[in-house]
C-alpha positions in Angstrom: -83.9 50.2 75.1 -85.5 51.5 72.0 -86.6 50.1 69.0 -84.2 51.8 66.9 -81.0 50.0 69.0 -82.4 46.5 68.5 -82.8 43.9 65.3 -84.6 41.1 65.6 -83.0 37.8 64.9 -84.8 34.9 64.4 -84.2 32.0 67.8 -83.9 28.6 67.3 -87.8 28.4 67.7 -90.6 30.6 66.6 -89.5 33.0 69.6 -87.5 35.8 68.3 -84.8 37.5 70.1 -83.1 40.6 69.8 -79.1 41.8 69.4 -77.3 45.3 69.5 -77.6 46.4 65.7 -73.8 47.8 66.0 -72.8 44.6 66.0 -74.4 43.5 63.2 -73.6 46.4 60.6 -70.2 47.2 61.4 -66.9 47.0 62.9 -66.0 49.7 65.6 -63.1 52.2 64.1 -61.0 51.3 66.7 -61.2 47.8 65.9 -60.2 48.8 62.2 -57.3 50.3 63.3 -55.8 48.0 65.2 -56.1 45.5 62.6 -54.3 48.2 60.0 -51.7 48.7 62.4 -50.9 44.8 63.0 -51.1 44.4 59.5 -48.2 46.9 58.6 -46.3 45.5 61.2 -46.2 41.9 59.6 -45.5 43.3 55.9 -42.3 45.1 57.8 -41.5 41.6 59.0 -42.2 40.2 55.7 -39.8 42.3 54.0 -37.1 42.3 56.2 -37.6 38.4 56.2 -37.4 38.8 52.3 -33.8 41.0 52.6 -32.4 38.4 54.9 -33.8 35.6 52.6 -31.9 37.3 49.6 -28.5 37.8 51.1 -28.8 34.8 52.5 -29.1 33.2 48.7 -26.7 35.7 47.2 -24.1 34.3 49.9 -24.7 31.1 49.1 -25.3 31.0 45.3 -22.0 32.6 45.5 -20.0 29.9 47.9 -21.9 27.1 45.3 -21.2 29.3 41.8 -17.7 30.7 42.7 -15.7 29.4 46.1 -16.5 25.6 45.7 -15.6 25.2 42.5 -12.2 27.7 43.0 -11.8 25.2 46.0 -11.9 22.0 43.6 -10.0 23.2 40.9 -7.1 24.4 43.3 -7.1 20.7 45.4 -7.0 19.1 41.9 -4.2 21.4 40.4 -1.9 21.3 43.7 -3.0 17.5 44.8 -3.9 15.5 42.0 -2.9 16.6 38.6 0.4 15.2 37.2 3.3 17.2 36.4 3.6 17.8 32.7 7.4 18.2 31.1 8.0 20.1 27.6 11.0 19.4 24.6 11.0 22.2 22.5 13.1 22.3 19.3 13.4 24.4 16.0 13.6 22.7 12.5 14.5 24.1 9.6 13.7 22.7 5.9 17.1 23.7 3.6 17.8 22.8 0.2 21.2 22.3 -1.5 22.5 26.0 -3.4 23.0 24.4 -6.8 22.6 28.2 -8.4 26.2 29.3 -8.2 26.6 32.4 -9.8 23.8 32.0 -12.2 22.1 34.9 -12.9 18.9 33.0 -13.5 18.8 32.6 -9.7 17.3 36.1 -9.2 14.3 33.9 -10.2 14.6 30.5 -8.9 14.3 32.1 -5.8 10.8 32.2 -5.4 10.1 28.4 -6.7 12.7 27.2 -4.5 11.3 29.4 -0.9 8.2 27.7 -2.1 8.9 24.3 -2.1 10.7 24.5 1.1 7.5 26.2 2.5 5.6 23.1 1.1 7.9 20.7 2.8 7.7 22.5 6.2 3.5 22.1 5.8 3.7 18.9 4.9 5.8 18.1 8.1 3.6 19.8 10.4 1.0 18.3 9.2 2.9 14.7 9.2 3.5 14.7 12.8 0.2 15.2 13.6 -1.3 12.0 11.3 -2.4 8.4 11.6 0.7 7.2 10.1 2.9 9.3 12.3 1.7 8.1 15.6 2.0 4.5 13.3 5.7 4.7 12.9 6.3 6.4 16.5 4.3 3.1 18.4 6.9 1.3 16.7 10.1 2.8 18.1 9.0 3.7 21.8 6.3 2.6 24.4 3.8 5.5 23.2 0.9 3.8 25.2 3.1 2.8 28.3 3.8 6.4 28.4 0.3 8.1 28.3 -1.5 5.7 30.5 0.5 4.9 33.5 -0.8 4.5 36.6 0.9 7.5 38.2 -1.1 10.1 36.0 -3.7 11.4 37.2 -7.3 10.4 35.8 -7.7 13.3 34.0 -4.6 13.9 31.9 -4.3 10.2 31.7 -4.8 8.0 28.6 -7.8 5.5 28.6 -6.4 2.1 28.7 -8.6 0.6 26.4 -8.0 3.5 23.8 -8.3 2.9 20.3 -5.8 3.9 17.4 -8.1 7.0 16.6 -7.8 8.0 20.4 -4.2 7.8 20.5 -4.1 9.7 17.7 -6.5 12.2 19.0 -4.7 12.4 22.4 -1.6 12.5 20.5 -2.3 15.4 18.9 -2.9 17.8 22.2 0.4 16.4 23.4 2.7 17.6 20.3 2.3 21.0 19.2 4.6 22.0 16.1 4.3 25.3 14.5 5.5 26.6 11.1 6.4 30.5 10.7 6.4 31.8 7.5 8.6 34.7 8.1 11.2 33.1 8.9 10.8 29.4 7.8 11.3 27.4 10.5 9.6 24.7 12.4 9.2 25.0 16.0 7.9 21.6 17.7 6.8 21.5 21.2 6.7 17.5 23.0 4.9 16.8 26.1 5.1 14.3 28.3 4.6 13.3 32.2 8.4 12.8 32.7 11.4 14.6 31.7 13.3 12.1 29.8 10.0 10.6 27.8 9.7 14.4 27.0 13.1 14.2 25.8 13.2 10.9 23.9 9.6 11.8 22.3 11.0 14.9 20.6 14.4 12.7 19.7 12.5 10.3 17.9 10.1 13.5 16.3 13.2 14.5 14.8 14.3 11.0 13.6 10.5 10.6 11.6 10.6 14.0 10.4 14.2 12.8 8.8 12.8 10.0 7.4 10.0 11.6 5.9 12.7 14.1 4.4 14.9 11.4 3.4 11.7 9.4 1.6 10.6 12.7 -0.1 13.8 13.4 -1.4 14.2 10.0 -3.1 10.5 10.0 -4.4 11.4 12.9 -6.2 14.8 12.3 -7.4 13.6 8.7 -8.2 10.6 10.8 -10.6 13.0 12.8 -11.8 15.0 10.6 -13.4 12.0 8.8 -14.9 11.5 11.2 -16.4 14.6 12.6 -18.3 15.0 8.8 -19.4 11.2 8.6 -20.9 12.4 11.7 -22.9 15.7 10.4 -23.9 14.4 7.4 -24.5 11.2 9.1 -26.4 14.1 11.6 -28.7 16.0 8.5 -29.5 13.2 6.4 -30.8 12.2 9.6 -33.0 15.4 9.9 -34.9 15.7 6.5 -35.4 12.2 6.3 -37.1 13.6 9.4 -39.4 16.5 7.6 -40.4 14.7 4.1 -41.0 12.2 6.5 -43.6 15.4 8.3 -45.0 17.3 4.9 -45.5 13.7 3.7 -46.9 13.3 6.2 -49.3 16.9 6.0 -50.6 16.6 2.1 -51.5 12.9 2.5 -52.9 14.6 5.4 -55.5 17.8 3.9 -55.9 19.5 7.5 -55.0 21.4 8.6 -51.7 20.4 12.1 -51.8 18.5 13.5 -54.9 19.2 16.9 -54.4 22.9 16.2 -54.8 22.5 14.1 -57.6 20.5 17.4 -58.9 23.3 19.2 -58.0 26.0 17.2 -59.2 24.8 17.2 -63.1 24.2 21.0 -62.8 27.7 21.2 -61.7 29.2 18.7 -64.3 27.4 20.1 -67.3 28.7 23.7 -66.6 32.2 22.3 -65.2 32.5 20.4 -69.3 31.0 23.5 -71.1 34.1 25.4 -69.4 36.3 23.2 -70.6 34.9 22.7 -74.3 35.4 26.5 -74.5 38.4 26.6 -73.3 39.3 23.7 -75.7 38.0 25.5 -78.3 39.5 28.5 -77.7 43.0 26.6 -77.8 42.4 25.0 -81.0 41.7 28.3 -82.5 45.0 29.3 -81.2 46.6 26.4 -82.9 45.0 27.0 -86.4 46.2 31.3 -86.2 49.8 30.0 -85.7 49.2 28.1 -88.9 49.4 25.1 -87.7 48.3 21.8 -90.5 45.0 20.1 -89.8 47.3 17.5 -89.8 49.3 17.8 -87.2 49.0 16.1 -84.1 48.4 19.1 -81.4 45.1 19.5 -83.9 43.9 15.9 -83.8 44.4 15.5 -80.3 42.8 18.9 -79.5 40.1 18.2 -82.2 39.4 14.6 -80.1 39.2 16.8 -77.2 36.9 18.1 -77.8 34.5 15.7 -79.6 34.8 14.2 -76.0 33.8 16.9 -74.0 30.6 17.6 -76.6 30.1 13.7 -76.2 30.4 13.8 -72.2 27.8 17.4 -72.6 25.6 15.3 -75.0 25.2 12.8 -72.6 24.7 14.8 -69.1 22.0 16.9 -71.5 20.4 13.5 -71.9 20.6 12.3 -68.0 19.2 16.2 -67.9 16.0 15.6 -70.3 15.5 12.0 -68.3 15.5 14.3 -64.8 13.1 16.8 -66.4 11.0 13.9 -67.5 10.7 13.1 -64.2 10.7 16.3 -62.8 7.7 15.8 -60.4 8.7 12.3 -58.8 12.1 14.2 -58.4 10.8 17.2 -56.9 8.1 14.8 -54.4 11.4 12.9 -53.3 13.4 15.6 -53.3 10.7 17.4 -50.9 10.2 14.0 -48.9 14.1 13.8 -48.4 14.4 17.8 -47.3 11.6 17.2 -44.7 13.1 14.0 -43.5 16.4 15.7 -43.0 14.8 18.3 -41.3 13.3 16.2 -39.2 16.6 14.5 -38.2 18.5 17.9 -37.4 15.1 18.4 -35.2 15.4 14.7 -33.9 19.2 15.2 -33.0 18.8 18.5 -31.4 16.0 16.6 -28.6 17.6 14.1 -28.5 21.1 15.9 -27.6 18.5 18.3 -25.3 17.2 15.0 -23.3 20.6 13.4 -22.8 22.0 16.7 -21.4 18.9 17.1 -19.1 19.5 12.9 -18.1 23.0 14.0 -16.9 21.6 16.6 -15.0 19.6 14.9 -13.4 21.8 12.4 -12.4 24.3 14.9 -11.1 21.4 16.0 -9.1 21.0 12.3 -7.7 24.5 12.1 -6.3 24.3 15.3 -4.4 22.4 15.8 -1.2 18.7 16.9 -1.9 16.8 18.7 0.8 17.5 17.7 4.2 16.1 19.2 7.6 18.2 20.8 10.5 17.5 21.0 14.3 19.6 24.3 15.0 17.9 24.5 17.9 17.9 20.5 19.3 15.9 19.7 22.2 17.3 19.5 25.7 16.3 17.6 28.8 13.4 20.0 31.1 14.1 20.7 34.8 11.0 22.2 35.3 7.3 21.2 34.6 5.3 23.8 32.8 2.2 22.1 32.6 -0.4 21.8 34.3 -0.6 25.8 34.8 -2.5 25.6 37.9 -2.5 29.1 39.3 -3.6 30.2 35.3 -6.3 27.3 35.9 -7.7 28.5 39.4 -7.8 31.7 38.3 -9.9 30.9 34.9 -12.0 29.0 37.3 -12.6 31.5 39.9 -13.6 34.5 36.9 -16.0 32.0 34.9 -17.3 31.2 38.4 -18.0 34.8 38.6 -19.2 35.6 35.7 -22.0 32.8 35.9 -23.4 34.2 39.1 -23.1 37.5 38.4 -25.1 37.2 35.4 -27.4 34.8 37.3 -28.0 37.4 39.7 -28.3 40.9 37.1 -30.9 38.8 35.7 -32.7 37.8 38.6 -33.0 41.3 39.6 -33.9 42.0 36.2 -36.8 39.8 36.6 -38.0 41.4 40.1 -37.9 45.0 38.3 -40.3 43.7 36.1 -42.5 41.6 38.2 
């Protein structure tokens, strides 16, 4: 063997021995090859393993994601959940016509579609409060109801629930609804046996009355209040204007100044009428050549020295009047605004006693008052729980999750 096919390799002494040098510098090709070939091999295993691995996780992702939980829901629907029974009535809110044939109720109409509107919300919204629930414990077994033993666990009320649960659980098991566009009241009553459905929405109807009934007074009972504070108010007013009048009369010894004014205006052209007139038939007298003598002159001469007396005197009351012509014309002025002030006063005060008899026509009629034109009747038929509507909102949310799981798995590899 030549030198050229051997390598020495140092022994486990100082002797040295030699090897093949194609074994130390490289594997044969064949060699390679094989290795290459069993290689590929196990990466065709590996991903077939990988495939079977995947639909093997697909299949069961989907049993755990979408088939166990259809499977639960549907035992609990058809084997455990309690049968739920439903008393449905329609309310309406109606207030008395008191209108007639007044052609003002073109525009009453609105007001009054208002506040029956207002009264509907504030029913709704009654049923569904504290108080409500309050008033209802008080007329039926509300609690003995909800939390018998026969429910099941899940529709069932807790035992030990407080007023705020009750209230709370209370609310999912009434529904009432108000449409505007037609103005009624439609009030939907669950319960877990046909005849506490039925006695619940009996005694919905009875509250709802009440509440009516208690509005109604409230309002009448505010109403009246206040037409007698006004009537009371306008009478007080024109007795404080005739106190002043009566005070102003005694503090200037006259009932009315501007009739006194009046009056000697009157009488001092009423005596002036008659002096002419007096005078006129005295000349009369003396151009029928009458003596001075005689006794139609003297009595018509005393005539009228009594009618000049009677002018003398009213031109003196006249001269005393002008002397006090500005007290006169202050009281004169005080009286005219106090008199005003009384026809003012009496108008109110006639104004608030009409509007008091109004209102207490309006007392002794019926106020607003709330129908059930459609009253509730006893259910045949449970309509809650909806289980096939339940299994099948289980089985697509089921399927949704792992379908998204999966799209974004896949996502993931794509980008790995």
């Amino acid at each position: 063997m030549s030198d050229r096919g051997l390598r020495m390799v140092p022994a486990a002494g100082p002797v040295m021995r030699a090897e093949p040098a194609a074994e130390a510098d490289a594997t044969p090709v064949i060699a390679r090859r094989g290795m290459a070939a069993l290689s590929g091999l196990d990466g065709q295993r590996l991903g077939a393993l990988g495939r079977r691995l995947r639909r093997r996780s697909v299949l069961l992702s989907f049993v755990a994601l979408v088939l166990i939980p259809t499977a639960v829901a549907a035992a609990y629907m058809y084997g455990i959940a309690s049968n739920q029974y439903v008393a449905e009535m329609k309310l309406g809110v109606r207030a008395p016509d008191t209108r007639g044939n007044d052609a003002s109720a073109v525009f009453q109409g609105a007001p009054i579609a208002s506040q029956i509107g207002l009264d509907s919300y504030a029913i709704v919204q009654f049923m569904q409060s504290r108080p409500f629930v309050d008033r209802l414990q008080q007329r039926v077994p509300l609690r003995a109801m909800f939390d018998a033993d026969g429910i099941d666990p899940i529709a069932r009320l807790s035992k030990e629930a407080s007023v705020e649960r009750l209230v709370e659980y209370w609310r999912g098991m009434v529904d009432p609804f108000f449409d505007m566009t037609n103005g009624t009241i439609t009030v939907r009553v669950r319960a877990f046996t046909a005849a506490d459905a039925l006695r619940l929405a009996g005694e919905v109807k009875a509250l709802c009355d009440e509440l009516i009934a208690d509005m109604t007074a409230h309002l009448r009972a505010e109403t009246m209040s206040m037409a007698e504070g006004e009537a009371r108010q306008a009478e007080a007013r024109l007795k404080t204007v005739l106190r002043q009048r009566e005070e102003l009369r005694s503090r200037e010894g006259t009932i009315d100044p501007t009739k006194i004014a009046d009056g000697t205006l009157r009488a001092a052209a009423r005596l002036r009428d008659e002096l002419a007139r007096a005078r006129a038939e005295l000349g009369a007298m003396r151009r029928n050549h009458l003596s001075e003598a005689s006794p139609q002159i003297v009595n018509q001469q005393n005539k009228i020295a009594g009618f000049e007396q009677e002018i003398v005197a009213i031109e003196q009351q006249s001269a005393e009047i002008a002397t006090r012509a500005s007290t006169l014309a202050r009281t004169t002025t005080t009286f005219e605004e106090l008199s005003a002030e009384q026809q003012i006063a009496e108008k109110v005060l006639a104004s608030s006693l009409e509007a008091l008899d109004r209102a207490r026509m309006s007392a002794g009629r019926q106020g607003t008052y709330l129908i059930a034109f459609v009253p509730p009747s006893l259910p045949e038929e449970a309509l809650y729980p909806r289980r096939l509507r339940t299994i099948a909102v289980v089985l697509v949310a089921g399927f949704a999750l792992w379908a998204t799981f999966w799209l974004a798995a896949a996502a993931i590899r794509e980008h790995l």
